[in-house]
C-alpha positions as CSV (number, residue, x, y, z in Angstrom):
1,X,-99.1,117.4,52.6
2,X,-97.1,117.5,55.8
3,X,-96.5,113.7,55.4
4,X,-95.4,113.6,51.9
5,X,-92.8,116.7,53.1
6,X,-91.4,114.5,55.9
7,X,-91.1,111.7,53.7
8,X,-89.2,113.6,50.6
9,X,-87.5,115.1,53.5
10,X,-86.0,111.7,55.0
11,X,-85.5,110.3,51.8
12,X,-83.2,113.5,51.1
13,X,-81.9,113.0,54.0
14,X,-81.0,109.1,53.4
15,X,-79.9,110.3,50.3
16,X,-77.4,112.5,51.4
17,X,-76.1,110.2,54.0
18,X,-75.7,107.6,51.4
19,X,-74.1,110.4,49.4
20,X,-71.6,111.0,52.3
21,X,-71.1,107.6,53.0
22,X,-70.6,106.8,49.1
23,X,-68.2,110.0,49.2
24,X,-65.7,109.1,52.4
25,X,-65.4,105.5,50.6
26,X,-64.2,107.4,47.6
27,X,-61.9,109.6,49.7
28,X,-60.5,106.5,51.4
29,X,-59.9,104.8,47.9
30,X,-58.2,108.0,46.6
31,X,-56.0,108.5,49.6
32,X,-54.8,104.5,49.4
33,X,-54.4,104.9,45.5
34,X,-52.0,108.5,46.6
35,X,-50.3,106.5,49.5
36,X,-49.6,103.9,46.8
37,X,-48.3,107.0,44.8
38,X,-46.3,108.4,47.0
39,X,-44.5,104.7,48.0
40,X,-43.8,104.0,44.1
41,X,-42.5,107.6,43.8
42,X,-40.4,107.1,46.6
43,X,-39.2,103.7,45.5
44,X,-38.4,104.8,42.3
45,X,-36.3,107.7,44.1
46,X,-34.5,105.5,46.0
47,X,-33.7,103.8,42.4
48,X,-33.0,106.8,40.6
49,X,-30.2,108.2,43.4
50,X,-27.5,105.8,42.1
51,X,-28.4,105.3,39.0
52,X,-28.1,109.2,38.6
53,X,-24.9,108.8,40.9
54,X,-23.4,106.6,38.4
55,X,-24.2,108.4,35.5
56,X,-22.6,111.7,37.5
57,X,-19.5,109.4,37.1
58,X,-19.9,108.5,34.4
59,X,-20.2,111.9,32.9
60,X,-17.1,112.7,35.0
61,X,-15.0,109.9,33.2
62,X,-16.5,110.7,29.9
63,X,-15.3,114.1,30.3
64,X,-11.4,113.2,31.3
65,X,-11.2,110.9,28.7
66,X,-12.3,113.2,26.3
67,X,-9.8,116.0,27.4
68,X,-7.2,113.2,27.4
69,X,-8.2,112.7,24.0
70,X,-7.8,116.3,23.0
71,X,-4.0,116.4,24.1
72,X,-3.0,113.5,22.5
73,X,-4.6,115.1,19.3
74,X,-2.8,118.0,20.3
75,X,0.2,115.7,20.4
76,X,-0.1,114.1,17.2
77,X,-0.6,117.4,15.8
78,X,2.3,118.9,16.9
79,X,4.4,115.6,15.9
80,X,3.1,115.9,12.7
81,X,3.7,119.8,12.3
82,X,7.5,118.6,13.3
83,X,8.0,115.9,10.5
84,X,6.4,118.6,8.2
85,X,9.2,120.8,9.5
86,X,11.7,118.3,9.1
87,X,11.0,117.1,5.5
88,X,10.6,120.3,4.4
89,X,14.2,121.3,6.1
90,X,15.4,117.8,4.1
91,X,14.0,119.5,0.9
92,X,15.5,122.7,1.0
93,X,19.0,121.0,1.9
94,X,18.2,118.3,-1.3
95,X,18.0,121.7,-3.3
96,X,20.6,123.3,-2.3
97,X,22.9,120.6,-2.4
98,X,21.7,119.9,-5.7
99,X,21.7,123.8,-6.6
100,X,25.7,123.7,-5.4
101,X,26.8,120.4,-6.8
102,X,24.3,120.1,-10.5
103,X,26.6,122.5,-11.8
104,X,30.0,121.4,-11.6
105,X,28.8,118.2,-12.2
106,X,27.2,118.7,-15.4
107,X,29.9,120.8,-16.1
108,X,32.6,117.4,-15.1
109,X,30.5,115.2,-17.2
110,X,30.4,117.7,-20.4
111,X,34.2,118.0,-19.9
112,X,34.5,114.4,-19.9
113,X,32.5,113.9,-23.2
114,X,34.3,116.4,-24.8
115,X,37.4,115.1,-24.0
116,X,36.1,111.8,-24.8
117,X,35.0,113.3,-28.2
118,X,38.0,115.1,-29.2
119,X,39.6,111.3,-28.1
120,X,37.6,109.6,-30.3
121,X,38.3,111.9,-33.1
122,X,41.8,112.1,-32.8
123,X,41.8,108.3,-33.2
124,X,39.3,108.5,-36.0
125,X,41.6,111.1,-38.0
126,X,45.1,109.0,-37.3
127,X,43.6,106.0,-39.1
128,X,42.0,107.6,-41.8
């Protein structure tokens, strides 16, 4: 039974080799396949640096032109409150222009038409 020992034995042993052997291909394969990792990541690093540079400016512009926005609403807004101001100012000087001169002119046209009337009438009664 000796034999048959030996023999399992060596064929566990050749088995195990092969095992090894199988096993540091596999390792080489995995560390070729994580060097080609580590080269794409690095690649795509070296990519990604100005294209996240550029958008960094980008960002930066996107930003001033945005606050440049904001005072020129600011701007507009405050041109806009001042024509408010101004038409409104027009409106109260329309009414109190009005309010000063409505009267007396009312009061000029009603003198006028009575005068007018009383005219009329006179000339009415001297040809009757």
């Amino acid at each position: 039974m000796e034999p048959v020992l030996v023999i399992a034995l060596i064929l566990a042993l050749l088995c195990l080799s092969a095992l090894c052997i199988y096993l540091i291909v596999v390792l080489v394969r995995v560390r070729d396949t994580l060097n080609n990792v580590e080269k794409d990541f690095k690649e795509m690093t070296s990519r990604a640096l100005p294209i996240l540079e550029n958008l960094e400016y980008i960002t930066a512009r996107v930003k001033s032109i945005t606050e440049n926005i904001d005072d020129q609403v600011m701007v507009v807004r405050e041109s806009i409150s001042s024509v408010r101001q101004i038409a409104d100012n027009i409106v109260a000087m329309e009414r109190k222009v009005q309010d000063r001169i409505e009267g007396p002119i009312l009061d000029a046209v009603s003198f006028v038409a009575s005068v007018f009337n009383g005219v009329r009438t006179f000339f009415d009664r001297l040809r009757v």
